[in-house]
C-alpha positions in Angstrom: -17.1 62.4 -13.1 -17.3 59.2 -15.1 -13.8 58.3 -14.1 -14.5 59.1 -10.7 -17.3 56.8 -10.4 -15.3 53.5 -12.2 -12.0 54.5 -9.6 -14.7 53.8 -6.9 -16.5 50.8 -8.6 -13.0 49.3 -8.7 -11.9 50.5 -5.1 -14.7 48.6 -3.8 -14.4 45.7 -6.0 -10.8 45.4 -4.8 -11.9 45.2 -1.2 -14.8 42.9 -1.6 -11.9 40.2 -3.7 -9.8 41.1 -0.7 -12.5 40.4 2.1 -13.7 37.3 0.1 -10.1 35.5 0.2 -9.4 36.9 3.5 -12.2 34.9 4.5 -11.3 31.9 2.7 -7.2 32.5 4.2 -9.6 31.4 7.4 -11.5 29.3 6.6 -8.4 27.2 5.1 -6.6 27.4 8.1 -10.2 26.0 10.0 -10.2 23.1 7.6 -6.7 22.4 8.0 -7.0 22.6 11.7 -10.6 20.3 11.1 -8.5 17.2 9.8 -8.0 16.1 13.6 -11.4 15.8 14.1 -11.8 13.2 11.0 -8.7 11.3 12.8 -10.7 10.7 15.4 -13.4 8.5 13.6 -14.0 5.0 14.7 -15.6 3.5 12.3 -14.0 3.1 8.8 -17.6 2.8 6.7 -18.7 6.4 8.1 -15.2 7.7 7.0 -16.2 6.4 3.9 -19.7 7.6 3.4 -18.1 10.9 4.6 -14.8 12.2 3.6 -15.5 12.5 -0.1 -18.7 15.2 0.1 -16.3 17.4 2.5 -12.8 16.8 -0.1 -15.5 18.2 -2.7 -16.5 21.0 -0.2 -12.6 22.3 0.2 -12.1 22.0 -3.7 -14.8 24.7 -4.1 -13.2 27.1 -1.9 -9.9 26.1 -3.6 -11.3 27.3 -6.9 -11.5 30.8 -4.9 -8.6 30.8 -4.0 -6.1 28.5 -5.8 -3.0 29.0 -4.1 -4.3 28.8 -0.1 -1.9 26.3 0.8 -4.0 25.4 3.7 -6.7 23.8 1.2 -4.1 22.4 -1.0 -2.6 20.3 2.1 -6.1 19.0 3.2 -7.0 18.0 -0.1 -3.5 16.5 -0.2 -3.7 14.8 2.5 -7.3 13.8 2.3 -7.3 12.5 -0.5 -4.1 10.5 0.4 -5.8 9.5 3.7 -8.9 8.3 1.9 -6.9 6.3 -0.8 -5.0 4.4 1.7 -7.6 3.7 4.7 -10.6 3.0 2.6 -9.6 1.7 -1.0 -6.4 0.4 -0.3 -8.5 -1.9 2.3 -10.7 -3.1 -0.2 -8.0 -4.0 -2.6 -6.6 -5.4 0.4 -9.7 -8.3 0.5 -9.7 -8.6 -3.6 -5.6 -9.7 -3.6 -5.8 -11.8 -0.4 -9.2 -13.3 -2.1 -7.2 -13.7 -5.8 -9.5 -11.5 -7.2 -8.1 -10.1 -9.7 -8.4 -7.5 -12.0 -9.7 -5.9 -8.4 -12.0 -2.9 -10.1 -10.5 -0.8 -6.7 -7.1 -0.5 -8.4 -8.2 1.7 -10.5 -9.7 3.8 -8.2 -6.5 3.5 -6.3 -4.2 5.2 -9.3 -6.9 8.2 -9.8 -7.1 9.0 -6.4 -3.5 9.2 -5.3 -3.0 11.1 -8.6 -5.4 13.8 -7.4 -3.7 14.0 -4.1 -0.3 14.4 -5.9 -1.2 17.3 -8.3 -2.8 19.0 -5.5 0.8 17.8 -3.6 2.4 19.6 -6.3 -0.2 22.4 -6.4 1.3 23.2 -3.0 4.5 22.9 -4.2 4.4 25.1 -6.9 2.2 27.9 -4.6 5.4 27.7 -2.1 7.6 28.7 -5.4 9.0 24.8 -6.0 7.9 23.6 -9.4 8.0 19.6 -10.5 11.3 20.4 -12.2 12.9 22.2 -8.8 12.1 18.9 -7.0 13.7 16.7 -9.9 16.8 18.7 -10.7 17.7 19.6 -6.7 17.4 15.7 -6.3 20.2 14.8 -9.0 22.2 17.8 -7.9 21.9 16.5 -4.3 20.4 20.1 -3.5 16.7 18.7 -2.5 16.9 19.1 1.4 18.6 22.5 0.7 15.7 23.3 -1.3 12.7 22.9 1.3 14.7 24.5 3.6 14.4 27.5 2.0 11.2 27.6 0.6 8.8 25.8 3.2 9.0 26.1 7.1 8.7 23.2 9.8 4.7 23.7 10.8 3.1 21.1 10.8 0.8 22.0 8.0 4.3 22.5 5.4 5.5 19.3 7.0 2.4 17.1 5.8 2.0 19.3 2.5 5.5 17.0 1.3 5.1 13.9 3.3 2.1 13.1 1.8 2.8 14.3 -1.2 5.3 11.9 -1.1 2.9 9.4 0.2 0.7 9.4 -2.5 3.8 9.2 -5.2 4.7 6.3 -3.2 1.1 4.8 -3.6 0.9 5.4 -7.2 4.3 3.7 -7.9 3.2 0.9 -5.7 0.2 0.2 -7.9 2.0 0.7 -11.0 5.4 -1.0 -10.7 5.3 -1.7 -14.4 5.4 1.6 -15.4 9.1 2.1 -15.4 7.8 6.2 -16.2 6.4 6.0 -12.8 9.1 3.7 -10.6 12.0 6.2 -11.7 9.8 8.4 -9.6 10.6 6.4 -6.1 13.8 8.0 -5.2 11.6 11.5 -5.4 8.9 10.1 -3.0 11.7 8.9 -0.4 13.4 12.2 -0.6 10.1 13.8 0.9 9.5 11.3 3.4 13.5 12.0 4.2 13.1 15.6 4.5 9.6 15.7 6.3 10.4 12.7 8.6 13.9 14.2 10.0 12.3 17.2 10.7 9.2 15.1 12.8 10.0 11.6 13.5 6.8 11.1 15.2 4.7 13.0 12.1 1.6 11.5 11.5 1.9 8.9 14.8 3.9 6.9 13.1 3.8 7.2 9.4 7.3 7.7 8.6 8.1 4.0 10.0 5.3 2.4 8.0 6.6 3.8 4.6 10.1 3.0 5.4 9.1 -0.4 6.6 6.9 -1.1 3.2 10.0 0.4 0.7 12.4 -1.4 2.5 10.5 -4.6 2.8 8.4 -4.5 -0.2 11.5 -4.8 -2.8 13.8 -7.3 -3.7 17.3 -7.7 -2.6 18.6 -8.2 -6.3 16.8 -4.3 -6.1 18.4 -2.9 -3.6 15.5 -4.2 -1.1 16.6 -4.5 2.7 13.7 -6.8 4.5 15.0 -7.2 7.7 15.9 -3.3 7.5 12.1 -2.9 7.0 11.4 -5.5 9.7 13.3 -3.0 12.1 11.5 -0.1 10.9 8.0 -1.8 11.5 9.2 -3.1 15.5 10.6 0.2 15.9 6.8 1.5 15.7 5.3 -0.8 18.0 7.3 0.1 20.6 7.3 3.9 20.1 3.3 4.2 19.1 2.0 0.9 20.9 -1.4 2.3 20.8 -1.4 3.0 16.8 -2.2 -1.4 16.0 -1.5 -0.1 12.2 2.0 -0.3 12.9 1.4 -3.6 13.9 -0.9 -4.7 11.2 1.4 -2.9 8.5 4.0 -5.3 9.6 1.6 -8.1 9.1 1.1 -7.1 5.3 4.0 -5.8 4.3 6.3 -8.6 5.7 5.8 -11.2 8.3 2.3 -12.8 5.6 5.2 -12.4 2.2 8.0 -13.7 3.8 5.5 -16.3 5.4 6.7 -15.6 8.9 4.0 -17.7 10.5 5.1 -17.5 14.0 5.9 -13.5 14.1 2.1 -13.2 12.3 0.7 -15.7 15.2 2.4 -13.2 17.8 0.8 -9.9 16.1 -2.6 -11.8 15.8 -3.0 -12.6 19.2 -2.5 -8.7 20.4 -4.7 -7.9 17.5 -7.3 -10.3 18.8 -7.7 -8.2 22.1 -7.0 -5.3 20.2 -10.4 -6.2 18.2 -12.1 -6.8 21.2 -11.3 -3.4 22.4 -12.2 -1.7 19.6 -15.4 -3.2 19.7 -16.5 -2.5 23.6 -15.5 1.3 22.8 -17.9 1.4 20.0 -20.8 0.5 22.0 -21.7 2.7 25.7 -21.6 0.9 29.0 -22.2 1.6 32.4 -19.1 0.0 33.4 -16.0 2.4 32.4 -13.5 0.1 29.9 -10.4 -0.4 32.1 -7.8 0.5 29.5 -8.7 3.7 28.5 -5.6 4.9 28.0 -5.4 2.6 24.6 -7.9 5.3 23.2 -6.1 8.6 25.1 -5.0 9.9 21.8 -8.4 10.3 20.1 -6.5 11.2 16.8 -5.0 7.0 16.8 -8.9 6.1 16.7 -9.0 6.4 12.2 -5.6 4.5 12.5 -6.7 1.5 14.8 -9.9 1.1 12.5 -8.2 0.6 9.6 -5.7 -1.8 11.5 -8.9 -3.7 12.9 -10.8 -4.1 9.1 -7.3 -4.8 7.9 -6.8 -7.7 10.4 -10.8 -9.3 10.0 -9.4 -9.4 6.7 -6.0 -11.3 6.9 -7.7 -13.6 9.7 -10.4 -14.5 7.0 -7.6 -15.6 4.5 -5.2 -16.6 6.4 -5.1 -20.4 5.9 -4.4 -19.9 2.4 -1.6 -16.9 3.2 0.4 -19.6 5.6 
């Protein structure tokens, strides 16, 4: 009778732990589905305020269920997301400002290195481990690799391209770390991968990065500026309504290679851009003529980073020129 009673106790047991992550399989794929609704934000200090109470939220379902590779690409990319629009603007101010040591580099480094375990958390849950991805890049076997392991939805396609994003970021920020710039041929490979598969992933982020790698090293390093220069014009004129493309072309290489007549050019769009930006904010009874510039309500997070980015430049930018 006894054993009876504990082959119940342990039936139902199974089926509540099976209900339970059933429940949180949905819930994952709700919150992955949710990150186009915090694309849509239009103002950067609510993102802010925001996004870190709801990346704490998904990390306690994660603890449920630790392999949902729905919450590990959110927290991925959120985390990514909220490293690059909000901190990486403030640092932006402290090194145009000379500001230096800016306390948000810091801050910087940890949070890209959360995003990239949880990157390789999803990895790892898709059956690739750390050493996979290292040993199928020197064996030229790293395309191969995702092939067969992940699929081309979008979610698997943003699980590695940010990933890769946030490897990027952390070599960025650390570029004397040789430990950590060996690492930069491994965050290219996933933009590579990810990128060929969706040119247009992330409305545009694939040109930024290449743009910034290409532009952001020295020749003598195997740099390519005008390469990079390319990449950024290349975005302008195939997302004209995402201004970061613009503005990323600012920062990464018309203000360090002190091209003060293609920066004049960009400022003056961004100057209307700003302008736009600012009448959407606000209601009026007179419907905003171009509209279609804020169609695509998931470029609205993108343009608000471009337009703190650019108040930020314009405030420095007799001492950048």
């Amino acid at each position: 009778m006894r054993s009876i009673l504990q082959a119940i106790l342990f039936s139902s047991l199974m089926l509540l732990i099976g209900c339970q992550n059933m429940m949180i399989g949905a819930t994952g794929a709700l919150i992955y589905d949710s990150t186009e609704g915090i694309e849509r934000e239009n103002n950067l200090e609510n993102f802010e305020k925001g996004i870190l109470g709801n990346l704490l939220l998904v990390e306690g379902l994660l603890s449920l269920k630790p392999e949902d590779s729905n919450l590990l690409v959110s927290l991925t990319k959120g985390y990514a997301g909220y490293t690059f629009s909000v901190l990486e603007t403030h640092y932006l101010r402290d090194y145009y400002a000379d500001k230096f040591p800016s306390p948000y580099k810091k801050k910087i480094i940890e949070y890209y290195s959360r995003s990239l375990k949880y990157g390789l958390r999803f990895f790892k849950a898709n059956g690739i481990t750390f050493e996979d991805l290292k040993k199928s890049l020197r064996e030229n076997k790293f395309n191969e690799l995702l092939d067969k392991k992940l699929d081309l939805s979008d979610r698997d396609l943003e699980g590695v391209v940010f990933t890769g994003h946030s490897l990027g970021g952390l070599i960025n920020f650390q570029k004397g770390k040789m430990s950590i710039v060996t690492y930069a041929p491994l965050a290219k490979a996933m933009f590579d991968w990810s990128c060929k598969k969706n040119p247009n992933i992330g409305n545009g982020i694939c040109d930024i990065f290449f743009g910034a790698y290409e532009a952001s090293r020295p020749r003598g390093l195997g740099g390519r500026p005008e390469i990079g220069k390319n990449y950024f014009l290349n975005m302008i004129v195939k997302h004209p309504n995402n201004w970061l493309g613009r503005v990323a072309y600012m920062q990464y290489y018309l203000i360090p290679y002190v091209d003060e007549v293609g920066y004049l050019e960009q400022k003056n769009f961004m100057e209307k851009a700003l302008k736009l930006h600012e009448k959407e904010l606000f209601w009026s009874p007179r419907e905003l003529k171009e509209k279609d510039v804020f169609s695509n309500k998931r470029l609205r997070l993108y343009q608000t980073i471009a337009v703190e980015r650019f108040k930020i430049m314009k405030k420095f930018e007799e001492d950048l020129f």
